[in-house]
VOPAGU-2260 file (C-alpha; in pm, 1 decimal, decimal comma):
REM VOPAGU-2260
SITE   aa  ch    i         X         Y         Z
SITE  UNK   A    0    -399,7   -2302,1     176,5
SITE  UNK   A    1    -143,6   -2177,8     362,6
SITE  UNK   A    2    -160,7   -1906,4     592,2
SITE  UNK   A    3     175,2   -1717,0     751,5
SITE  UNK   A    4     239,5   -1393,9     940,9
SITE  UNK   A    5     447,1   -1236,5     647,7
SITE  UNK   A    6     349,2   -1241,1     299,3
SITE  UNK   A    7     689,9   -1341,1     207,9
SITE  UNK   A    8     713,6   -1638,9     455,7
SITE  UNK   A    9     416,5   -1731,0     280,7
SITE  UNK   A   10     574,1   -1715,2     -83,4
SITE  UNK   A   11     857,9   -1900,3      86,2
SITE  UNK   A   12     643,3   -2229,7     157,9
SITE  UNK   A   13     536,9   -2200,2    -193,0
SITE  UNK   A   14     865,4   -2238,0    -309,0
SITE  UNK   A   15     958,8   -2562,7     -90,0
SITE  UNK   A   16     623,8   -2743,8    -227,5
SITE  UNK   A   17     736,0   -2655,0    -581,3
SITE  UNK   A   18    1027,3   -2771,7    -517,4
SITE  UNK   A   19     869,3   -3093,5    -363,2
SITE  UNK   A   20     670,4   -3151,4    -695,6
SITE  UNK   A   21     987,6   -3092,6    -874,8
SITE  UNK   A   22    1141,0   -3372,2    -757,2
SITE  UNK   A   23     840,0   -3631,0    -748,4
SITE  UNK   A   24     877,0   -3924,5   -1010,7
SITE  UNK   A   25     750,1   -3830,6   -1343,0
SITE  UNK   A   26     478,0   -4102,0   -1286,2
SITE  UNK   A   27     339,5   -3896,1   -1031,9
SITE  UNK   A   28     432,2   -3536,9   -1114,8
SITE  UNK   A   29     186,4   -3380,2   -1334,8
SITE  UNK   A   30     113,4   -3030,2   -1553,2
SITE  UNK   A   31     145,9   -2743,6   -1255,7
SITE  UNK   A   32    -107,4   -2428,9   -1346,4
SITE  UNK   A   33    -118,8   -2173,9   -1275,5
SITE  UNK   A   34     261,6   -2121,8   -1153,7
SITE  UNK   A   35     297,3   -1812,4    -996,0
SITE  UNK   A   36     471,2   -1701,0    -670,1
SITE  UNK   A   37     170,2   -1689,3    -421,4
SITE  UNK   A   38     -64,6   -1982,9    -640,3
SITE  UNK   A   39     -13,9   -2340,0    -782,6
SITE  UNK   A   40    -283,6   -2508,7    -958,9
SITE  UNK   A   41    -329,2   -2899,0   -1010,9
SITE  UNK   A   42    -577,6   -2891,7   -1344,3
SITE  UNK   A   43    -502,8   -3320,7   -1324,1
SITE  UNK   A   44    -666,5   -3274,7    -990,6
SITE  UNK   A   45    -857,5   -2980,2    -948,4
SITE  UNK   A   46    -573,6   -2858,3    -640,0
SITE  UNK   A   47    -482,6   -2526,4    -563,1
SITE  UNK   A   48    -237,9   -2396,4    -309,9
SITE  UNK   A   49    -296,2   -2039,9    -222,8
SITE  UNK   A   50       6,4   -1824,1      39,5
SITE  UNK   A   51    -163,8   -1555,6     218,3
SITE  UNK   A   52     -69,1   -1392,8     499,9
SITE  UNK   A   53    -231,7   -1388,9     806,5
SITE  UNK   A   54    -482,6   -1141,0     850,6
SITE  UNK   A   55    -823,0   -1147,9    1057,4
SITE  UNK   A   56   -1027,3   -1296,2     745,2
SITE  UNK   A   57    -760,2   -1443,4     537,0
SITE  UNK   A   58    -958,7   -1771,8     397,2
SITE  UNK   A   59   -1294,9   -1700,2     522,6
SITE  UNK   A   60   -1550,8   -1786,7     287,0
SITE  UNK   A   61   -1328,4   -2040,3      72,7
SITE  UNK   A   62   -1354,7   -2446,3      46,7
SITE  UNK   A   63   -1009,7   -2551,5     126,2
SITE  UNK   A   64    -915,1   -2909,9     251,8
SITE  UNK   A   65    -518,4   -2775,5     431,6
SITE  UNK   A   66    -480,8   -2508,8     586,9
SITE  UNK   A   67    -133,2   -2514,5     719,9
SITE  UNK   A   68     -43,0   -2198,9     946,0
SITE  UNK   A   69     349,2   -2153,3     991,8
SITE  UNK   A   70     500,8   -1989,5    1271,9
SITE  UNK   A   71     175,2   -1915,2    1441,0
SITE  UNK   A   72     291,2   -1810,9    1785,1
SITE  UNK   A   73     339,7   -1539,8    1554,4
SITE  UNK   A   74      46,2   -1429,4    1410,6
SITE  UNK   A   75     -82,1   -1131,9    1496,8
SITE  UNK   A   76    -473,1   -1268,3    1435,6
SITE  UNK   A   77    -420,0   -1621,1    1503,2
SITE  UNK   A   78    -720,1   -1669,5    1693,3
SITE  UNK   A   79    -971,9   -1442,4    1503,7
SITE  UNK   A   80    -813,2   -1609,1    1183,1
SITE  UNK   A   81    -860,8   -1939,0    1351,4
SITE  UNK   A   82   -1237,2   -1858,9    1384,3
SITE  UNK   A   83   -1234,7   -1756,7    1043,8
SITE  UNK   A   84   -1103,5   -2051,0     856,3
SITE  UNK   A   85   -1254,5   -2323,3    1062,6
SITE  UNK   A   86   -1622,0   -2348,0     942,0
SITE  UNK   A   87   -1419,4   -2330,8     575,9
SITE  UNK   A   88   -1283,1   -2689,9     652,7
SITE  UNK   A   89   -1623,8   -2849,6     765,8
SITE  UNK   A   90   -1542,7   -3204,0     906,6
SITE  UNK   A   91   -1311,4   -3334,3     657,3
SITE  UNK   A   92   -1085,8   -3066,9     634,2
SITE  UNK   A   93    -767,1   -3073,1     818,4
SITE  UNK   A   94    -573,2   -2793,1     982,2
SITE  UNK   A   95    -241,0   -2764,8    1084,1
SITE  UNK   A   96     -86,9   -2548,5    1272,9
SITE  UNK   A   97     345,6   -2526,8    1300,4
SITE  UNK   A   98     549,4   -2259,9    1529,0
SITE  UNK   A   99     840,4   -2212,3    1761,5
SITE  UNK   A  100     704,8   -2102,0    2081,9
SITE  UNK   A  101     793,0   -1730,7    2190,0
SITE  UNK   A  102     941,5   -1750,7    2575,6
SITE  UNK   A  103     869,8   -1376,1    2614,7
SITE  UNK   A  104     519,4   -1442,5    2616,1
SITE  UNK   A  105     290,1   -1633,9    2882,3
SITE  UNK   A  106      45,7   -1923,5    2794,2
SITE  UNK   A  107    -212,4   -1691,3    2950,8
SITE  UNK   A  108    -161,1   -1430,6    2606,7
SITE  UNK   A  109     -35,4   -1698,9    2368,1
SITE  UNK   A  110    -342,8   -1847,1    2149,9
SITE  UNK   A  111     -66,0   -2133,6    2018,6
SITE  UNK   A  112      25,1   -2241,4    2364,6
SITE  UNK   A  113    -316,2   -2299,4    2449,2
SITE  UNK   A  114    -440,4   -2428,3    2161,2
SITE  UNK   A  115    -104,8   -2656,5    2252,0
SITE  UNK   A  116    -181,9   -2711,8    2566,8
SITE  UNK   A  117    -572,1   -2797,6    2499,1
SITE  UNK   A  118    -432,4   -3073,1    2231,5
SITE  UNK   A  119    -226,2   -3243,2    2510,1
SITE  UNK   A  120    -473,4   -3277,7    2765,9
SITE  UNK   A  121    -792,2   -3408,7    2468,8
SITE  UNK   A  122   -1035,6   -3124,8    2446,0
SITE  UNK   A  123    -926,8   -3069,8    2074,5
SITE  UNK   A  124    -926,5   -3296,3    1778,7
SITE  UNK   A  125    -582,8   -3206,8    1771,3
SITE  UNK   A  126    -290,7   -3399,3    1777,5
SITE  UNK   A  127       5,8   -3220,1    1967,5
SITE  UNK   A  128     378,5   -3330,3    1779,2
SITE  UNK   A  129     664,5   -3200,5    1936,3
SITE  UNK   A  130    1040,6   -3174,9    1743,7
SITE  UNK   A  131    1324,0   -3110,9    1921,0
SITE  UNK   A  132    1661,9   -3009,1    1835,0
SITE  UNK   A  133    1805,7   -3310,5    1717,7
SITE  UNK   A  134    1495,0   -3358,0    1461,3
SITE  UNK   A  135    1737,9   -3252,0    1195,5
SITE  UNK   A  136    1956,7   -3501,3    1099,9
SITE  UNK   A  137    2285,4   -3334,2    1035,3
SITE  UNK   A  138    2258,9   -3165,4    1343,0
SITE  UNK   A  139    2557,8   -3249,3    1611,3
SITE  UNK   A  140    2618,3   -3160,1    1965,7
SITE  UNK   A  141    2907,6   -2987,2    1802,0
SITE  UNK   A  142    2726,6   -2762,1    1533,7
SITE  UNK   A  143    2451,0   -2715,9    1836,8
SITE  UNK   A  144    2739,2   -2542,3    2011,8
SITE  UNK   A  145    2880,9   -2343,2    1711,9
SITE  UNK   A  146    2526,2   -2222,2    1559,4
SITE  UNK   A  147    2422,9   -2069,3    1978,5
SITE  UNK   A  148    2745,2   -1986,4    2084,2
SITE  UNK   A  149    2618,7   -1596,9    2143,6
SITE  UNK   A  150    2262,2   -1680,2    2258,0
SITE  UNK   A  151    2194,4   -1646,8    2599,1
SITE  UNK   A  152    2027,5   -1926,5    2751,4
SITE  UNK   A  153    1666,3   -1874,3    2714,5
SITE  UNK   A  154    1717,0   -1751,7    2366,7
SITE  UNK   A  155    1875,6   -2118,6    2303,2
SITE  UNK   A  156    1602,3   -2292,4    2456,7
SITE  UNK   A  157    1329,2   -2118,6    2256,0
SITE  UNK   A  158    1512,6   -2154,6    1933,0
SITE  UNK   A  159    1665,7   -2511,2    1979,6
SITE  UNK   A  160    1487,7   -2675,3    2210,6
SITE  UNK   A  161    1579,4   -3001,8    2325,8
SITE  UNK   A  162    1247,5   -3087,9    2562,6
SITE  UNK   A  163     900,4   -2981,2    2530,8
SITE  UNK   A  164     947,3   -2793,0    2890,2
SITE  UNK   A  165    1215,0   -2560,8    2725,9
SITE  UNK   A  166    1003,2   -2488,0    2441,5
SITE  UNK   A  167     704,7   -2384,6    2650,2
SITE  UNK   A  168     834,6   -2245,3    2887,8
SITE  UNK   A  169     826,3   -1872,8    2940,9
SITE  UNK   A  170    1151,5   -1673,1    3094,1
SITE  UNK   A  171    1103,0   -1568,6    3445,6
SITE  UNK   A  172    1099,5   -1188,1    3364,2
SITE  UNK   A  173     869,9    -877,0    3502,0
SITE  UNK   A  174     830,8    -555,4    3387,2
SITE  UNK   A  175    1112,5    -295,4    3347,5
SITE  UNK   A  176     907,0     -30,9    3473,9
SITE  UNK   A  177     705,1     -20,5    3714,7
SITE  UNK   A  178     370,2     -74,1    3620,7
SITE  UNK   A  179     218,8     157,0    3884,0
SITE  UNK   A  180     449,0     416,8    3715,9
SITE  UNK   A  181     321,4     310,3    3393,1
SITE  UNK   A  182     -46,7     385,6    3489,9
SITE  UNK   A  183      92,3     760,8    3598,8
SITE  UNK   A  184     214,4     812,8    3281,1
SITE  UNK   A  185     -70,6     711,5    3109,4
SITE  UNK   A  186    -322,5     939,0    3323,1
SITE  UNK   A  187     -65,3    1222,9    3275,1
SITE  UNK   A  188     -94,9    1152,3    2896,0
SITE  UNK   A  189    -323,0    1439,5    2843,8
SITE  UNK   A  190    -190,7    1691,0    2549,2
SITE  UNK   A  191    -260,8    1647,8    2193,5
SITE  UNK   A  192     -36,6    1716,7    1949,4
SITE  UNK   A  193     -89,3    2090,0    1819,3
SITE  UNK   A  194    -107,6    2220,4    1462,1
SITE  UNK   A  195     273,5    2381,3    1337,9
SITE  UNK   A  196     491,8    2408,8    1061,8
SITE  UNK   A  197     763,9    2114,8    1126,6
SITE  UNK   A  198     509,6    1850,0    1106,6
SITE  UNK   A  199     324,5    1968,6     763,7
SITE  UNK   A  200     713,6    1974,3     664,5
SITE  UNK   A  201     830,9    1639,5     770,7
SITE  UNK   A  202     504,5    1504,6     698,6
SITE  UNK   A  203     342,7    1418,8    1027,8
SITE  UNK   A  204     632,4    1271,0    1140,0
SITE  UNK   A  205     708,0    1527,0    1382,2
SITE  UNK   A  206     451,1    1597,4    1663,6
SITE  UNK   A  207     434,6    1934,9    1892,1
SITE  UNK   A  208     280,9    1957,7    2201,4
SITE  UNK   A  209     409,4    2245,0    2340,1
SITE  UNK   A  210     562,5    2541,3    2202,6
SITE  UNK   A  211     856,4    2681,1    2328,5
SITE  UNK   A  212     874,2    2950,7    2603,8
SITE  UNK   A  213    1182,8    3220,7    2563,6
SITE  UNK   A  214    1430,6    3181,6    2831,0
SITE  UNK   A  215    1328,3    2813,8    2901,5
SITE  UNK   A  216    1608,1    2519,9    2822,5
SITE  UNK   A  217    1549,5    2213,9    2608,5
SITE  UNK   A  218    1725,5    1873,6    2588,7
SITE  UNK   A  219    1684,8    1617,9    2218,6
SITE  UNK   A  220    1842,9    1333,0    2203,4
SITE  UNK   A  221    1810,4    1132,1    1870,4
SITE  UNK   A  222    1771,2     739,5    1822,2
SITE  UNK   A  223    1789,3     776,8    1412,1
SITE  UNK   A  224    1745,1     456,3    1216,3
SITE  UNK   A  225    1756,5     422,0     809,8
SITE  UNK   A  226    1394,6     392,0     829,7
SITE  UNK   A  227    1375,7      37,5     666,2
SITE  UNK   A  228    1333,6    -209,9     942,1
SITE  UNK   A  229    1270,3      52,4    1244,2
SITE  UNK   A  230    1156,7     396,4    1299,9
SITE  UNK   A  231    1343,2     662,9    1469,1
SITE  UNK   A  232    1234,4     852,2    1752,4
SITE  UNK   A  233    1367,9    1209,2    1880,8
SITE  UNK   A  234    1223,4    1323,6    2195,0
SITE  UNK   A  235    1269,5    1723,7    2333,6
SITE  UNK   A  236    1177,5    1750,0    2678,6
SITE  UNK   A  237    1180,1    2096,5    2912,8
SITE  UNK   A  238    1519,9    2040,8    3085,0
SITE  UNK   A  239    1376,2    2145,6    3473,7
SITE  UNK   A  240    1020,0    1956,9    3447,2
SITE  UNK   A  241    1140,7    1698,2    3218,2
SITE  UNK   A  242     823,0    1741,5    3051,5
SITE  UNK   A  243     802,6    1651,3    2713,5
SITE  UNK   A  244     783,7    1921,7    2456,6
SITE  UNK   A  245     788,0    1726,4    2092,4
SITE  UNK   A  246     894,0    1476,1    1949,1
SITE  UNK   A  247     965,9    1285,3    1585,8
SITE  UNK   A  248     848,6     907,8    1544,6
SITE  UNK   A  249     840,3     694,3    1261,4
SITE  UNK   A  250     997,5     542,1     927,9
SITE  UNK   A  251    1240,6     793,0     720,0
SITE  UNK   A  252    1611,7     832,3     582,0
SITE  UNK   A  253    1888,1     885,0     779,6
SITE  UNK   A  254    1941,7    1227,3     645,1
SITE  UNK   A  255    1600,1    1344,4     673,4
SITE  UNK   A  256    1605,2    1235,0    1008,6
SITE  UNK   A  257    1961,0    1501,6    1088,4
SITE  UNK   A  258    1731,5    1741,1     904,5
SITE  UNK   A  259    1474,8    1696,0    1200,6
SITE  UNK   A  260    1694,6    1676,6    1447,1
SITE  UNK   A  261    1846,2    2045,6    1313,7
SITE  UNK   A  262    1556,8    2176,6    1301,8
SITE  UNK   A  263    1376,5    2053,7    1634,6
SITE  UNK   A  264    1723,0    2190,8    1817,9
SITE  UNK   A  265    1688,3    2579,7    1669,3
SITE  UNK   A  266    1254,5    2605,3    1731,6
SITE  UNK   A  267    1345,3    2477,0    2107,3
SITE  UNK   A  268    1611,9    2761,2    2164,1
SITE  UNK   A  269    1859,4    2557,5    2051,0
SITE  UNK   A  270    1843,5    2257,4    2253,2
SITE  UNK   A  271    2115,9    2070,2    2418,4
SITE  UNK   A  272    2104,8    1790,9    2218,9
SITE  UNK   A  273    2230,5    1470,1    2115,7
SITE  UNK   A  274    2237,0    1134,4    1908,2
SITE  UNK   A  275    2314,9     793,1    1891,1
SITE  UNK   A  276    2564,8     744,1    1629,2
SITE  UNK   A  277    2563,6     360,0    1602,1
SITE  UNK   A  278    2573,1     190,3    1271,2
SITE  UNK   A  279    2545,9     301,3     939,6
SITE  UNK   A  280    2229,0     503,9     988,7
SITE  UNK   A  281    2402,6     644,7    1315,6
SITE  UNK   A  282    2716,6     784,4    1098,5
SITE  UNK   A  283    2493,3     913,5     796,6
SITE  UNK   A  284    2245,3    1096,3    1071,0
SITE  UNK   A  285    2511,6    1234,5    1263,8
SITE  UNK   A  286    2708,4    1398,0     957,8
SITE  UNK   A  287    2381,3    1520,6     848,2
SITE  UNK   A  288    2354,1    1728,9    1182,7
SITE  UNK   A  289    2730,3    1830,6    1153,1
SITE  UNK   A  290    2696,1    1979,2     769,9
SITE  UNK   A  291    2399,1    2161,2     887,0
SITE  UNK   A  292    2586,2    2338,7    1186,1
SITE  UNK   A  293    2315,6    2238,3    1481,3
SITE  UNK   A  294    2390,3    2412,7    1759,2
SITE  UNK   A  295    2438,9    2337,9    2092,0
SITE  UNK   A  296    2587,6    1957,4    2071,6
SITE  UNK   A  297    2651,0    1797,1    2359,2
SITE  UNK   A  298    3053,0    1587,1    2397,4
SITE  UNK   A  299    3031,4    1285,1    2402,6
SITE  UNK   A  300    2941,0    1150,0    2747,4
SITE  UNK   A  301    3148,2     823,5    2891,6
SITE  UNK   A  302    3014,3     538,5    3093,6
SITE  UNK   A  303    3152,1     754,1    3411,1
SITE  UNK   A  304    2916,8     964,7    3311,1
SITE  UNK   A  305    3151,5    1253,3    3209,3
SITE  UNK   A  306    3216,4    1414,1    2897,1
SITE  UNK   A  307    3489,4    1307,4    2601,3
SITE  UNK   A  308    3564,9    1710,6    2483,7
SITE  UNK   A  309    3672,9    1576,0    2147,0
SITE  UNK   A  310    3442,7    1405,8    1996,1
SITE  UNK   A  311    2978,9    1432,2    1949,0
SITE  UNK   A  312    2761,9    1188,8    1966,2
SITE  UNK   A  313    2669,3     861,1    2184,7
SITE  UNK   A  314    2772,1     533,0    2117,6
SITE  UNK   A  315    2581,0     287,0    2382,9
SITE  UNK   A  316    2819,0      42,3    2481,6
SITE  UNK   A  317    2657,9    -231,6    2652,1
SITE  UNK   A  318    2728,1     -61,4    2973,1
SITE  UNK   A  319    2626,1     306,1    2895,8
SITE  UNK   A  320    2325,6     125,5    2845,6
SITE  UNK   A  321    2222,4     -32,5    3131,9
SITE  UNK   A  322    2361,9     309,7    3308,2
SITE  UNK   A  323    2109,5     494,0    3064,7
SITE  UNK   A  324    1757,2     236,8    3108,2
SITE  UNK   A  325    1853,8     233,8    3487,0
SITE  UNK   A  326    1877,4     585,2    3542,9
SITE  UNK   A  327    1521,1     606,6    3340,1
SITE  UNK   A  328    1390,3     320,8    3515,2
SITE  UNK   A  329    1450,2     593,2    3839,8
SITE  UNK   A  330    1308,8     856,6    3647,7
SITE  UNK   A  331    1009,1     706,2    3569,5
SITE  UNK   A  332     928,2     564,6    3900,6
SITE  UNK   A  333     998,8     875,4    4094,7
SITE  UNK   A  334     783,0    1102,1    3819,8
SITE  UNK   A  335    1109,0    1300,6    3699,8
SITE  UNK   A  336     965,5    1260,8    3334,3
SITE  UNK   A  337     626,3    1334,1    3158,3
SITE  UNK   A  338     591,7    1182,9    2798,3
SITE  UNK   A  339     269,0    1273,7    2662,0
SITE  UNK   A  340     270,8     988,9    2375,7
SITE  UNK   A  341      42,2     679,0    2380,1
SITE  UNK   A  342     267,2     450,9    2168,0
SITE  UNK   A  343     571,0     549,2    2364,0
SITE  UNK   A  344     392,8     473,5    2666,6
SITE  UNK   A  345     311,7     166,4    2508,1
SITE  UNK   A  346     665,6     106,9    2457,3
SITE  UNK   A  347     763,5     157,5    2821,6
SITE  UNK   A  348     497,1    -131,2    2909,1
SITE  UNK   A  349     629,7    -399,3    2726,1
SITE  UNK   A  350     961,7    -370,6    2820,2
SITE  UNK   A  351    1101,0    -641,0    3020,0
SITE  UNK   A  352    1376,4    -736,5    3210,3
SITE  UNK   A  353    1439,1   -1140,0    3216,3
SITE  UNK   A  354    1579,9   -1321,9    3438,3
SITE  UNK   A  355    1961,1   -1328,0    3437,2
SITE  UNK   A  356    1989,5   -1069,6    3133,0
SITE  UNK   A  357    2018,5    -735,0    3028,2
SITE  UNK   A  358    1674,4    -530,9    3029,4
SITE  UNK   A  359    1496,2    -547,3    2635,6
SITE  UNK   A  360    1162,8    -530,9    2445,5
SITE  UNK   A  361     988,2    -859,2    2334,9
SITE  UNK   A  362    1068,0   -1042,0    2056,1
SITE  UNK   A  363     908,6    -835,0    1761,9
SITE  UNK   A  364     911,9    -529,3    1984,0
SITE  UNK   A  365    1096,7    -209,2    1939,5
SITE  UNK   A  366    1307,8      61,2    2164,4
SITE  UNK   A  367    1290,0     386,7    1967,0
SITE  UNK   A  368    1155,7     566,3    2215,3
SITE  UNK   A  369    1301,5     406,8    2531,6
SITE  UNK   A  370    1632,5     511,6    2418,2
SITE  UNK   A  371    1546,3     868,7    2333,8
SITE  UNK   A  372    1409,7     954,3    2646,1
SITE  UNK   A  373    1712,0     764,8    2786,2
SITE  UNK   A  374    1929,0     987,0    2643,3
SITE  UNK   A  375    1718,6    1299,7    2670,8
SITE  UNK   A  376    1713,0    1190,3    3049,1
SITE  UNK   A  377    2113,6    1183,1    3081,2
SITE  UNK   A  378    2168,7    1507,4    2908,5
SITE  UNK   A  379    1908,7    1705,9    3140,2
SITE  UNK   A  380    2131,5    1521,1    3434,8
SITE  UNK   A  381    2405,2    1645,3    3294,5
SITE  UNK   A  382    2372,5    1975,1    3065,9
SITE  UNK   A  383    2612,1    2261,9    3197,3
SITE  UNK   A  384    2403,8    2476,0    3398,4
SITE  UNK   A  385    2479,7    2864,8    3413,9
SITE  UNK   A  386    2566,6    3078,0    3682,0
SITE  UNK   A  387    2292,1    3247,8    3880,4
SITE  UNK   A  388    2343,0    3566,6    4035,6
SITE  UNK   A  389    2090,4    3652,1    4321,8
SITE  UNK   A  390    1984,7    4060,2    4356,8
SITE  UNK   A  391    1772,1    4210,3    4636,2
SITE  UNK   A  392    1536,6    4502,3    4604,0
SITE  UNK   A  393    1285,2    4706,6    4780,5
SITE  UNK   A  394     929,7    4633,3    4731,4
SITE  UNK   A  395     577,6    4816,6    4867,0
């Protein structure tokens, strides 16, 4: 059996032990049935091997004699899974476990590492086997240099590591924000999203929590995506409390996501507003908004942080970046922002800044919504502000 965080990684080890049996000497090789892409049967020898991916009861209740578990550092149930399969193997079974280690995360929240760990020092039945970089045989101090030339370093060590210490090892990084700010947020976190039209039209994808008051002045700023690999997030937020207001979260086309963006601007009195314009998803979301007419578009704002009058949109250079997460980092810490979203929050938590590097989310992690509120943050800092004219008057 083998067990792996995706199902396709599973199909994938399928295909290299076909490919294994393929090649054996015909004295050996015999009839393979069933064939299919997750199972292989052996009728010769009554063996099966079943892919599944890894789940909190994936092979609980079967009889299998391997269970090989790939990339396990991975698995987002390894130890529940691990409790699961176990009795299955009884005392003859064997179990094998293969993964790179994940820096980003310490021993004290990795189940691999410790199970690792526990190996090395004897209070498993395990046996601990460690291959480094130069396991492969075609592998050259040459190609090393070629195939991590734009890794930074802990990235390297993690992915080709040449001693057990790199491998282990986790980066010396703390949390982006701070985590006393965190728990403010999360105690502030108190509206629920309220009943309205836009999110029975987008279907759930946009969320209201407040409504908007006439007079008052909004900021959106859009991170859109192509809704295959990561959801997009659009965050409105009062531009004076820097409350938020609503927001849009999740997995959807480019051009449905300019059709929330349009619409989110015009409900929130047409909101100074924004978005990233990045990639292909960037281009398609941001003609989307154009061809609709949204109103209100901020320029273009440079790494000074003043405006490019000819042209819409942000594109987050490396350093408009950090200028943007620092500048939130402030925000956040000083209470200058109130998101009202659990899994943004969330979000926020995880983010990390490592030692030597730019900040980021985890491996496997995402930044939807840091970089919405980023940019919702730098247009409130920044949104032309109108004159005020001050009258006197005579009161009882």
């Amino acid at each position: 059996m083998i067990l792996s965080k995706r199902e396709d990684d599973a199909f994938d080890l399928i295909d290299r032990c076909k490919f294994i049996d393929n090649h054996l000497p015909d004295f050996i090789r015999t009839k393979r049935e069933p064939d299919q892409r997750g199972l292989i049967g052996f009728p010769d020898t009554y063996g099966v091997i079943q892919a599944l991916p890894s789940t909190e009861d994936a092979g609980r209740s079967t009889d299998a004699t391997i269970v090989v578990c790939d990339e396990w550092e991975y698995h987002p149930y390894a130890e529940i899974n691990y409790g699961a399969v176990k009795p299955t193997l009884g005392q003859s079974g064997q179990f094998i476990a293969m993964s790179t280690a994940n820096k980003l995360v310490d021993i004290s929240k990795s189940f691999f590492k410790t199970m690792y760990n526990k190996a090395k020092s004897g209070d498993t039945n395990m046996i601990p086997r460690f291959y480094n970089v130069w396991s492969r045989p075609d592998r050259t101090p040459e190609s090393l240099e070629i195939e991590t030339k734009d890794m930074p370093l802990w990235m390297r060590e993690q992915e080709y590591p040449e001693t057990e210490k790199q491998a282990l090892g986790t980066v010396k990084s703390i949390p982006f924000f701070k985590p006393e700010a965190i728990e403010v947020l999360y105690a502030n976190a108190t509206l629920i999203p309220i009943e309205h039209e836009l999110s029975q039209r987008f279907r759930g994808l946009v969320r209201i929590y407040k409504l908007p008051v006439p007079g008052n002045r909004y900021c959106l700023f859009n991170d859109p995506s192509a809704g295959k690999d990561d959801p997009h997030a659009i965050i409105v937020a009062d531009a004076v409390s820097g409350e938020e207001t609503a927001e849009s979260h999740g997995k959807c086309p480019a051009e449905q996501c300019g059709e929330i963006h349009d619409s989110l601007v015009r409900l929130y009195n047409n909101a100074f507003n924004s978005n990233e314009i990045q990639a292909t998803a960037g281009g398609v979301c941001d003609k989307t908004i154009k061809d609709l007419g949204t109103p209100n578009r901020a320029y273009r704002l440079k790494t000074d942080g003043k405006w490019n009058d000819k042209e819409f949109g942000f594109f987050t250079s490396d350093s408009l970046k950090r200028r943007m997460l620092w500048d939130l980092e402030k925000a956040v810490r000083l209470g200058q922002v109130r998101p009202y979203s659990k899994e943004c929050i969330n979000e926020f938590s995880q983010f990390i800044q490592p030692e030597g590097e730019d900040p980021q989310c985890p491996r496997g992690g995402h930044d939807d919504y840091i970089i919405a509120w980023a940019g919702v943050w730098q247009l409130i800092q920044t949104m032309p502000r109108g004159s005020m004219k001050v009258i006197s008057f005579d009161y009882a």
